[in-house]
C-alpha positions in Angstrom: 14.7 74.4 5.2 12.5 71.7 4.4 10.3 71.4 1.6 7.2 70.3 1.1 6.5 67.0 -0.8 3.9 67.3 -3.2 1.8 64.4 -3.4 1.2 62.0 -6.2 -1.4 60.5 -8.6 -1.7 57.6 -5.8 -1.6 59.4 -2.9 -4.4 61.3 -4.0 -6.5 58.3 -4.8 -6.1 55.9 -1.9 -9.2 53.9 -2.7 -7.6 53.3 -5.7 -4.0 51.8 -3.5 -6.5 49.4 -1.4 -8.2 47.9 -4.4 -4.4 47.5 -6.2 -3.2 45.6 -3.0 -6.2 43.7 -2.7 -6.2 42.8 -6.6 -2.5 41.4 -5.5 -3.3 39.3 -2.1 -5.9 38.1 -4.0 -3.7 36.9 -7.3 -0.8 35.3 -4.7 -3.9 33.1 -3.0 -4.8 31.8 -5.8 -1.5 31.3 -7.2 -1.1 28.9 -3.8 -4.1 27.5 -4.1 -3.8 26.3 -7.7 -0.4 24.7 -6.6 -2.2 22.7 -3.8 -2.9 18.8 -4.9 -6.5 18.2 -5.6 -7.8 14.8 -5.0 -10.7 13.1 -5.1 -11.3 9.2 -3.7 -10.2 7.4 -6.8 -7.4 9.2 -7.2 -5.9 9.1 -4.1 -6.2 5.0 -4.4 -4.8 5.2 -7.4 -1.8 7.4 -6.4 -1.1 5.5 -3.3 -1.6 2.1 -5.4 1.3 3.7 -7.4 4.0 5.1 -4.7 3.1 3.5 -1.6 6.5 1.7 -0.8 4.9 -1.2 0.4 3.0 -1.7 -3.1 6.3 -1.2 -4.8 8.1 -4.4 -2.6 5.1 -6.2 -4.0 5.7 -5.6 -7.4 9.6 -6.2 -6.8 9.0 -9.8 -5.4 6.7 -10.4 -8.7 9.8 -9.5 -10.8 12.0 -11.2 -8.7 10.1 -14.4 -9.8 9.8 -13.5 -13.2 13.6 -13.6 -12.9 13.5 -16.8 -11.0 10.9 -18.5 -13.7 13.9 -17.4 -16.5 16.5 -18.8 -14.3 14.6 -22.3 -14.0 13.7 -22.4 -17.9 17.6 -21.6 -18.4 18.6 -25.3 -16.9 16.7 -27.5 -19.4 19.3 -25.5 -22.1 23.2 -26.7 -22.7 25.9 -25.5 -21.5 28.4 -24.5 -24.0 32.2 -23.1 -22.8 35.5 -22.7 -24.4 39.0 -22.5 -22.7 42.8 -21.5 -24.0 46.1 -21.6 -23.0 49.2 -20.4 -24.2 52.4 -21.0 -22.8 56.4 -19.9 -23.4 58.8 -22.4 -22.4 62.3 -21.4 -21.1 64.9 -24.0 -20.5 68.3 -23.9 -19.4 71.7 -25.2 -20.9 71.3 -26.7 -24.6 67.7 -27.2 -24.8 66.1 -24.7 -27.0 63.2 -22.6 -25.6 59.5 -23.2 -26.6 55.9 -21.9 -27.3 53.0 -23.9 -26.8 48.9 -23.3 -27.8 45.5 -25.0 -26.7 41.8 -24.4 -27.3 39.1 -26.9 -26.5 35.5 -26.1 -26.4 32.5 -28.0 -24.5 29.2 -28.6 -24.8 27.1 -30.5 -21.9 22.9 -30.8 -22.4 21.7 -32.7 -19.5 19.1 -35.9 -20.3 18.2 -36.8 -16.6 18.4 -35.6 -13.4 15.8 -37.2 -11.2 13.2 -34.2 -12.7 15.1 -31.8 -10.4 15.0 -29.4 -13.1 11.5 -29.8 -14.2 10.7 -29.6 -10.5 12.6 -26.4 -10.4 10.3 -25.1 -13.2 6.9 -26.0 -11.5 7.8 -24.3 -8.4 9.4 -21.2 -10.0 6.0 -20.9 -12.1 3.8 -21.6 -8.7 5.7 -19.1 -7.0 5.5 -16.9 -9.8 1.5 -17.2 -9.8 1.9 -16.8 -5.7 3.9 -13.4 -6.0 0.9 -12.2 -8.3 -1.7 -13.2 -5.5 0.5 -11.5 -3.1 0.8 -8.3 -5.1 -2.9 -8.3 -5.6 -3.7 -8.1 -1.9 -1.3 -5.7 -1.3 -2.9 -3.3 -3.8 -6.4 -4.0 -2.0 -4.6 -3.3 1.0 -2.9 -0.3 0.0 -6.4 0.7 -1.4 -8.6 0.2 1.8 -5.6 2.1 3.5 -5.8 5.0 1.2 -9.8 4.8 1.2 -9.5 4.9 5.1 -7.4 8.0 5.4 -9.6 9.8 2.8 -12.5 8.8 4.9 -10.5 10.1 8.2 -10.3 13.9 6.6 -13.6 13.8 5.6 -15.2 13.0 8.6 -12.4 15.6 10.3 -13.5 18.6 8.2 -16.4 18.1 9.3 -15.6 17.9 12.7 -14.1 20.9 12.1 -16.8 22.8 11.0 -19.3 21.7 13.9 -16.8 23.4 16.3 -16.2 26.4 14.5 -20.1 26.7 14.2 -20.0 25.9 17.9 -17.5 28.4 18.6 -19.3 31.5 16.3 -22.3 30.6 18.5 -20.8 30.8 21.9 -19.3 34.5 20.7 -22.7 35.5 19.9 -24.2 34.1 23.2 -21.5 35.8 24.7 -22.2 39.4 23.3 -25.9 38.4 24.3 -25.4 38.0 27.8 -23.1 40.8 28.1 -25.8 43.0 26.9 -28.3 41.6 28.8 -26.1 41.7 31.6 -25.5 45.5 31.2 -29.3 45.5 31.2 -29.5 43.8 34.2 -31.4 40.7 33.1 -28.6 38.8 33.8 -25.9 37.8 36.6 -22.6 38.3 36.4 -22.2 34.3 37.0 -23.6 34.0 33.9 -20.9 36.2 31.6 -18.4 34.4 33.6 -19.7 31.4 32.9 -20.1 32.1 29.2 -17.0 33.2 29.0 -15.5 30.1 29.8 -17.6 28.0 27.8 -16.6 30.3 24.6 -13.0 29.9 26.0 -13.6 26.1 25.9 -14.5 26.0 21.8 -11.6 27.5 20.9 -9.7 24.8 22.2 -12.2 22.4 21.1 -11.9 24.1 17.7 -8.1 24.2 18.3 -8.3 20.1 18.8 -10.6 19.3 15.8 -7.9 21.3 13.6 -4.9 19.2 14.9 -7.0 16.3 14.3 -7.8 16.9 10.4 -4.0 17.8 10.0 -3.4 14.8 11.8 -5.6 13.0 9.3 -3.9 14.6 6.6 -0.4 13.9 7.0 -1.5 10.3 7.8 -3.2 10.3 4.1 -0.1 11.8 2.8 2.2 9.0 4.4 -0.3 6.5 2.6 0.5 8.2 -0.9 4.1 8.9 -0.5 4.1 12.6 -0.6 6.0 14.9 2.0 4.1 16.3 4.7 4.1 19.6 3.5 2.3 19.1 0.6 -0.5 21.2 0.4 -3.7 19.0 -0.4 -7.0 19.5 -0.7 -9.4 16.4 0.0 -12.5 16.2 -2.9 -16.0 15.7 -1.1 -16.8 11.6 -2.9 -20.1 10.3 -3.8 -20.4 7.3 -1.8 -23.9 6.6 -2.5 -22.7 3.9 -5.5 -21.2 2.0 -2.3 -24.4 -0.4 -1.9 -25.6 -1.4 1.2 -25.4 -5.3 2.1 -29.1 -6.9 2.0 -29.7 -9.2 4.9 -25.8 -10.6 4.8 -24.8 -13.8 6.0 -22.0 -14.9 8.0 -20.6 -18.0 6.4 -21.9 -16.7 2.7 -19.6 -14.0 3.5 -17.0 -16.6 4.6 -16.8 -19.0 1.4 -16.7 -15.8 -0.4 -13.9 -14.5 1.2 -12.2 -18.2 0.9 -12.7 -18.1 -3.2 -11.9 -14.4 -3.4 -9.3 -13.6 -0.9 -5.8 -13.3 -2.8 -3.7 -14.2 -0.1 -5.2 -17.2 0.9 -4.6 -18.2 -3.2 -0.9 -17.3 -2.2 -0.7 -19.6 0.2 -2.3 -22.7 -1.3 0.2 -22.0 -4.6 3.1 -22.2 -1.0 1.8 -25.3 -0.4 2.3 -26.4 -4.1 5.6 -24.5 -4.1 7.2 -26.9 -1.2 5.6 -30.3 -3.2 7.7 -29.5 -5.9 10.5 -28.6 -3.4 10.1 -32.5 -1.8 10.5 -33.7 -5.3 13.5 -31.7 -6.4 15.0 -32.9 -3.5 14.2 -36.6 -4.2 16.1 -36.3 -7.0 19.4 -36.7 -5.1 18.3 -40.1 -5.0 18.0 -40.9 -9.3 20.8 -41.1 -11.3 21.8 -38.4 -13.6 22.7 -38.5 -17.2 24.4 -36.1 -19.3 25.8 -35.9 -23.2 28.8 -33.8 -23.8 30.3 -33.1 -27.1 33.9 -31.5 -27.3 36.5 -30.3 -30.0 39.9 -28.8 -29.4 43.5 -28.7 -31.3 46.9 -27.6 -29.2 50.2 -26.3 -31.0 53.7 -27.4 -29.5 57.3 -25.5 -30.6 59.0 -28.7 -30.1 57.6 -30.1 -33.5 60.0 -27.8 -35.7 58.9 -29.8 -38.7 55.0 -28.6 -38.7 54.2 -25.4 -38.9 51.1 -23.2 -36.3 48.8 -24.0 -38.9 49.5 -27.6 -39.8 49.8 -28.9 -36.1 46.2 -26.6 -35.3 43.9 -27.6 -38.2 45.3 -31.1 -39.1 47.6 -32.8 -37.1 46.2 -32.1 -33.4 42.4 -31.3 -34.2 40.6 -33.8 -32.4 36.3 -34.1 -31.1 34.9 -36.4 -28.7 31.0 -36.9 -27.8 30.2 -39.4 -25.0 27.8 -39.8 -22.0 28.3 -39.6 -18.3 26.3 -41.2 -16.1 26.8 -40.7 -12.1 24.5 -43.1 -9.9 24.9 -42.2 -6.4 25.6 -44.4 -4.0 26.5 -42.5 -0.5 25.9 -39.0 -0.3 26.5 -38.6 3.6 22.6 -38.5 3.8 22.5 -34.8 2.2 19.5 -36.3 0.5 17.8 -37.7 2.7 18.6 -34.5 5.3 16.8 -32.5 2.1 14.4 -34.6 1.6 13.1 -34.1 5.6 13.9 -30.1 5.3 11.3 -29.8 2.3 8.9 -31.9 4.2 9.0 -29.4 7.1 8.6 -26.4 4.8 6.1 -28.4 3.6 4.2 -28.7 6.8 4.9 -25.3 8.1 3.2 -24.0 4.6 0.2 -26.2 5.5 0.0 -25.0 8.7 0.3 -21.3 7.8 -2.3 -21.6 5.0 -4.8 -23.5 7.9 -4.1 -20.6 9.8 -5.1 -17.7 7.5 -8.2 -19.8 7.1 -9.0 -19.1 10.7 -8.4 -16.0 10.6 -10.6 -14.8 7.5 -13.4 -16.3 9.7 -12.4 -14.4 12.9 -12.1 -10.9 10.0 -15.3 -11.4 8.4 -17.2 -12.2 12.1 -15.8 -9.2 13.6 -16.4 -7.0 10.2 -20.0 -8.3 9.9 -20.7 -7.4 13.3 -18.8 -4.2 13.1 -20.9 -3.3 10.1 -24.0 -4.3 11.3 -23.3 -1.9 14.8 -22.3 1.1 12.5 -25.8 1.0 10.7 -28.0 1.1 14.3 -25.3 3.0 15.5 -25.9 6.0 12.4 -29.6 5.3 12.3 -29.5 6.0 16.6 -27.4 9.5 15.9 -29.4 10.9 13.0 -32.7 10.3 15.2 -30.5 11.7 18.2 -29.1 14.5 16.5 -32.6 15.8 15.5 -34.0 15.8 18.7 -31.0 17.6 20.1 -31.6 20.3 17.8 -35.1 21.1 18.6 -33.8 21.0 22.1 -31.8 23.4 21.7 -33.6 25.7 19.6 -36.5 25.3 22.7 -34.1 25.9 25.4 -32.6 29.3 23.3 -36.0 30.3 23.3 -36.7 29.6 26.8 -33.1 31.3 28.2 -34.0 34.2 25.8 -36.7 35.2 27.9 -35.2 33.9 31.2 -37.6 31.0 31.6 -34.5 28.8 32.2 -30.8 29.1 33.6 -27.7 29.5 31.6 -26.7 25.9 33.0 -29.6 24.7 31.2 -28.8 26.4 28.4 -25.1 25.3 28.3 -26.3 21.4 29.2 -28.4 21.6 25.7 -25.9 23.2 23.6 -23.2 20.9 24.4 -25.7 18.0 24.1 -26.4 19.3 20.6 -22.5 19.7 19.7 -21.7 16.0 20.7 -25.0 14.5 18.6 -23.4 16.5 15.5 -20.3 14.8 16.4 -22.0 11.6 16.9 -23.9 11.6 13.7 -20.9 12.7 11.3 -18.8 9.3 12.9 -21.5 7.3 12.7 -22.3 8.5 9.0 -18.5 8.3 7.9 -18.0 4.9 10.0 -20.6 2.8 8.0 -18.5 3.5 5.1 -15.6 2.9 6.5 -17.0 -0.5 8.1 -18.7 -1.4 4.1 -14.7 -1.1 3.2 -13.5 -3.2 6.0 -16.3 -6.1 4.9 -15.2 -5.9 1.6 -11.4 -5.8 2.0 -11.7 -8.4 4.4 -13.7 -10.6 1.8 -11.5 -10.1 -1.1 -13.4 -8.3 -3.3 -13.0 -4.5 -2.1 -11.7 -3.4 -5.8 -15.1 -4.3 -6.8 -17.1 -2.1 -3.7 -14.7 0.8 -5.2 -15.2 0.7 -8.7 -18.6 2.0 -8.2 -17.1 5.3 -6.9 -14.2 5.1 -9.0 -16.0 4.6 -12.2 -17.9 8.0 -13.0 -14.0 9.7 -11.6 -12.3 7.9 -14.6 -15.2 8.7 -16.8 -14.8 12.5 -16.0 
């Protein structure tokens, strides 16, 4: 026999159940949310600055010529070394067996080389100066990389939002026309068509989402995060990004050729295989060096002086002297170097021409690219305002059958792609400003205006 089961305080309050469980949802969301990374422009170019891989290389060739610079500074000191040996002695028949002891130390400073070392030095400290310039354009370009990405979710939220604003319209024409069709105002072509256009934003909806997480990985690569960290992407106030007044061409050029770090880095290359030319030129000078040397020995065979006697008095000896080597056939290894370095020489020359050229081709194509994105934003603001009064006349008109759905449909879709058009063209004069700057050298400086007030907060 069963029996009943009397219900509880909860159970008899089940308003009370539905607020708990909401009170609970609610606390786990924002428990995820508050563990999602937050980020705003600056920071994210700051972040990636600091764990992009490519930014740490950078700073590992710097440090490998710090280490380098040490290395070269190291040859103008002496070299000091000490050597030992002890022996034991065994003989056969009468002779007695014996112990012998030797220590000898050396010192060598070198006086001349043919100013290979001082050569050494002057390219160690160019190269040094070179892997600085060479760091600093990788941290602009890991910047306008990082910049770029953040730009690229941006403008996809926002793409995202004109199709789910698309799509919430469609639904609602769509629960119009049925109605009216139930009325009989309207043809059954019309629900049908309806129907497929509302079927057609959710996949157009569908596409702008894969294309902001797209974005979003993409901007996680940049700042060496897994993709499945959770981010959230900080609207940035770009209007501190000034505008270029009336820009021109081959100002922008000399700019970039004083401001541009890599083309610094490869001058200082240039420099770096001079110096290389004369350190190998040095095979060709005599070299000098002083050595200074002390050492004492012990032998078993002298039974009449003791360890000590023989080591501190009898067998202590020093020597200093000079060496001097003056080649006079070296199978050509000098002269073989000598060409080598004068090649590398060349083919720095040539490389650093070659940059040159390109800068120009950069800030040509940038300027113009910038100059396009302007008209291009000014032609899709004017556009998209137009297509909205379109479309609210052609609502208006369908509303009281003074026009076909096709119509209708024709307008909407007009007024979906200007929205589209405008937030690219908006987004893409930023992104264009960037490109000018990174291109001319100076992009830390276009940033800092954004950055600043983030850094102040």
């Amino acid at each position: 026999m069963s029996v009943p089961r009397q219900p509880g305080k909860l159970t008899k309050h089940p308003l009370l159940i539905i607020v708990l469980l909401c009170a609970a949802l609610s606390g786990t969301a924002g428990a995820v949310s508050a563990e999602a990374l937050q980020l705003t422009l600056g920071e994210a170019v700051r972040m990636a600055q600091q764990r992009n891989p490519d930014a740490s290389l950078a700073r590992n060739g710097e440090e490998s010529a710090q280490v380098a610079l040490q290395r070269a500074r190291g040859a103008f000191l002496p070299d000091l070394e000490a050597s030992g040996a002890a022996t034991e002695q065994y003989e056969h028949g009468d002779s007695a067996d014996y112990a012998t002891t030797s220590l000898k130390t050396r010192a060598t400073l070198n006086l001349f080389n043919g100013f290979a070392d001082s050569a050494a030095l002057a390219a160690s400290q160019l190269q040094l100066s070179a892997s600085s310039a060479e760091l600093k354009r990788q941290l602009q370009t890991t910047a306008f990389e990082a910049a770029t990405r953040f730009i690229a979710v941006l403008t996809s939220k926002e793409l995202v939002l004109v199709e789910k604003e698309n799509l919430e319209n469609q639904q609602l024409l769509l629960e119009q026309i049925g109605a009216w069709y139930q009325a009989g105002s309207r043809s059954l072509t019309d629900l049908y068509r309806q129907q497929a256009e509302t079927a057609q934003a959710e996949l157009d909806l569908l596409q702008a989402r894969r294309n902001l997480e797209v974005a979003r990985v993409e901007l996680l690569q940049t700042l060496a995060l897994p993709p499945s960290t959770e981010l959230v992407v900080l609207p940035a106030e770009f209007e501190g990004m000034n505008a270029l007044q009336d820009p021109d061409l081959e100002q922008l050029y000399q700019q970039a050729l004083q401001s541009r770090p890599d083309l610094q880095a490869k001058a200082l290359q240039v420099e770096v295989a001079g110096e290389g030319i004369r350190e190998a030129k040095s095979g060709y000078l005599p070299r000098l060096d002083l050595f200074a040397e002390a050492g004492s020995s012990y032998s078993g065979l002298n039974d009449g002086r003791s360890f000590n006697d023989q080591f501190t008095d009898d067998n202590l000896g020093t020597a200093v002297g000079l060496t001097l080597n003056i080649p006079l056939f070296d199978r050509d290894q000098t002269r073989t170097s000598v060409a080598q370095a004068r090649i590398e020489q060349a083919d720095a020359s040539a490389e650093q021409a070659r940059l040159r050229y390109q800068v120009g081709v950069e800030i040509g194509q940038a300027l113009a690219d910038y100059q396009t994105a302007q008209k291009q934003a000014e032609v899709t603001l004017t556009q998209l305002k137009a297509a909205r009064q379109a479309l609210a006349a052609a609502e208006e008109r369908y509303a009281v059958g003074a026009s076909t759905w096709t119509d209708l449909s024709d307008t909407r879709t007009a007024f979906v792609l200007a929205s589209s058009n405008e937030i690219n063209a908006r987004y893409q004069v930023l992104q264009q400003r960037l490109a000018l700057a990174f291109y001319r050298g100076d992009i830390e400086q276009v940033l800092s205006n954004t950055l600043q007030p983030e850094k102040q907060s």
